[in-house]
DOZA-325321 format. One record per residue (C-alpha): x, y, z; residue number from 1; chain. Coordinates in Angstrom, 2 decimals. Last residue first. Layout:
BEGIN
{node {X, Y, Z}, NUM, A}
...
//
This chain:
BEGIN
{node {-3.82, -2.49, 10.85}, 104, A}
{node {-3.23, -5.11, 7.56}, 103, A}
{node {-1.51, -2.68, 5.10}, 102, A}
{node {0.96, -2.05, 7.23}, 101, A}
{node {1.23, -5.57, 9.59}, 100, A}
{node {1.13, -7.38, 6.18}, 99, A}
{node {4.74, -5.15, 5.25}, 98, A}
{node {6.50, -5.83, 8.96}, 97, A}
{node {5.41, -10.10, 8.35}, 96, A}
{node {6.81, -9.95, 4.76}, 95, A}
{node {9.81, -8.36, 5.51}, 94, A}
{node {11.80, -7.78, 8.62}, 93, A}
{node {9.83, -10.24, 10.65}, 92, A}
{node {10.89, -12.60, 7.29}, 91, A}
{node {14.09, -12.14, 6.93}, 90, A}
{node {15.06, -11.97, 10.73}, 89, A}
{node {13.46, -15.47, 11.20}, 88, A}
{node {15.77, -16.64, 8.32}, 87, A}
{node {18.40, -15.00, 9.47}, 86, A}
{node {18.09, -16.40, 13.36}, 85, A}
{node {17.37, -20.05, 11.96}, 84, A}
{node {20.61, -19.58, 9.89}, 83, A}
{node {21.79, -21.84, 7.17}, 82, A}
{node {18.24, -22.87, 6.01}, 81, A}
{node {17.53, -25.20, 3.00}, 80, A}
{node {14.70, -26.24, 2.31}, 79, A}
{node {12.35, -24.84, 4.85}, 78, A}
{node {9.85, -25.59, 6.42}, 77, A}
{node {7.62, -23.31, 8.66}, 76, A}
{node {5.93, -23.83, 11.43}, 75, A}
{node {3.62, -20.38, 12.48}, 74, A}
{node {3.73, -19.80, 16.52}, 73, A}
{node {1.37, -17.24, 18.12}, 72, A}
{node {-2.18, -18.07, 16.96}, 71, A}
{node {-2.67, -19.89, 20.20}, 70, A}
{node {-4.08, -23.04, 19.07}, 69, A}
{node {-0.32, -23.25, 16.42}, 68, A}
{node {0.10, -22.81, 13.23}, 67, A}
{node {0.89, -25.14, 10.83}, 66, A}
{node {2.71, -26.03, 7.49}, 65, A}
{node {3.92, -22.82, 5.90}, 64, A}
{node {6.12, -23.94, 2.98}, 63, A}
{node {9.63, -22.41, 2.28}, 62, A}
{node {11.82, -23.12, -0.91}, 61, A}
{node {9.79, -21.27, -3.52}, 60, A}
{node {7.64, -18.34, -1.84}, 59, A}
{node {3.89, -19.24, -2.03}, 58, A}
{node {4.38, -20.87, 1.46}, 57, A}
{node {5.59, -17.73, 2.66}, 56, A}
{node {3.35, -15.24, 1.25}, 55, A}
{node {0.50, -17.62, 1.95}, 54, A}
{node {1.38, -17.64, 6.08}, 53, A}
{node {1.56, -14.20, 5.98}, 52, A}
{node {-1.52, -13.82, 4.28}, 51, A}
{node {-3.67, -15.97, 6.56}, 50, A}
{node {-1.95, -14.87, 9.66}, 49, A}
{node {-2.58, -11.21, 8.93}, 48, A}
{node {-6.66, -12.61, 8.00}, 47, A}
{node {-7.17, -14.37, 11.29}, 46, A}
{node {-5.40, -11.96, 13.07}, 45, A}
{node {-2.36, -11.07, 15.28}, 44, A}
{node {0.50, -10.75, 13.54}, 43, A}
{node {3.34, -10.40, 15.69}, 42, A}
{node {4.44, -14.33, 14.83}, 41, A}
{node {6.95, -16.39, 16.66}, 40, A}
{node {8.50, -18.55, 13.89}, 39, A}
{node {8.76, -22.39, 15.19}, 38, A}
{node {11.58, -23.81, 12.46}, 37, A}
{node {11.07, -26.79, 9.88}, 36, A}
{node {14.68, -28.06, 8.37}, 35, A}
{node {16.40, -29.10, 5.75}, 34, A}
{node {19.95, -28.44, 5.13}, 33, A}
{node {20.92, -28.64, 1.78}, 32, A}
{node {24.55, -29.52, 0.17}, 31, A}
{node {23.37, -30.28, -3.33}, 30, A}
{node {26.08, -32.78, -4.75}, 29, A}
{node {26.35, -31.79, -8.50}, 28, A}
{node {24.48, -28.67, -7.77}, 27, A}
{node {21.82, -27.86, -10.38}, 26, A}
{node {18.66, -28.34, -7.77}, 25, A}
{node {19.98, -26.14, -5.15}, 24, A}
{node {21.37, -23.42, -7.37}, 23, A}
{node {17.09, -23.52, -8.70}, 22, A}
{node {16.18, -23.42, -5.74}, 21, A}
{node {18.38, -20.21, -4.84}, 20, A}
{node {16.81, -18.60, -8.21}, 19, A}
{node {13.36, -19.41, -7.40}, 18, A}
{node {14.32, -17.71, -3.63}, 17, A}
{node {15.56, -14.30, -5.83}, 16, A}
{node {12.42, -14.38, -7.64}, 15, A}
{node {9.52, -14.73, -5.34}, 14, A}
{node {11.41, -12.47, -2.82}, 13, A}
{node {11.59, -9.42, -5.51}, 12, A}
{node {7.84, -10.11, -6.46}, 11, A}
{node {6.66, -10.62, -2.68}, 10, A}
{node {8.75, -7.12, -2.20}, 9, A}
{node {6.74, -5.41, -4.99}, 8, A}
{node {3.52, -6.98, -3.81}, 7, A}
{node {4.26, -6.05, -0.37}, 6, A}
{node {4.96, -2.13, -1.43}, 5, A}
{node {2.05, -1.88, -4.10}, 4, A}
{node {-0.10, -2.97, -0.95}, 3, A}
{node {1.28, 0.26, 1.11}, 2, A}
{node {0.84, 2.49, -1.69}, 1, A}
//
């Protein structure tokens, strides 16, 4: 049940972002803020990190890029971010709370 939950909120996340892109791109002059943000991660394992880091990068508009020796930082960009502490929020609240469940 767990796994049907992340899937269903990768699904939901996969869309709305495609749609935000997608505002970005159609904008006669696209007002985006670039930007690549230190996310402190509460995962804790190879395979946690893994997924997390694939949910996000396989999410339109973000891309996981690194993460750091201690396995307690993930870089992110991000195309266009208007809060660092929403974003962060976002995705402890989401992705990262849903791989800790079906990842224990």
């Amino acid at each position: 049940m767990k796994w049907l939950s992340l899937i269903a909120l990768f699904v939901r996340e996969l869309i709305l972002s495609a749609l935000r892109v997608a505002w970005l791109v159609v904008q006669p002059k696209p007002h985006m803020r670039p930007a690549i943000i230190a996310y402190p991660l509460t995962v804790t394992s190879d395979a946690q990190i893994t997924l997390l880091a694939n949910l996000i990068t396989l999410t339109p508009g973000t891309l996981s890029v690194d993460v750091s020796d201690d396995r307690k930082t993930l870089y992110i960009h991000v195309i266009d971010m208007p809060s660092r502490e929403g974003l962060i929020g976002d995705i402890a609240g989401g992705f990262e709370t849903k791989v800790l469940g079906v990842m224990r």
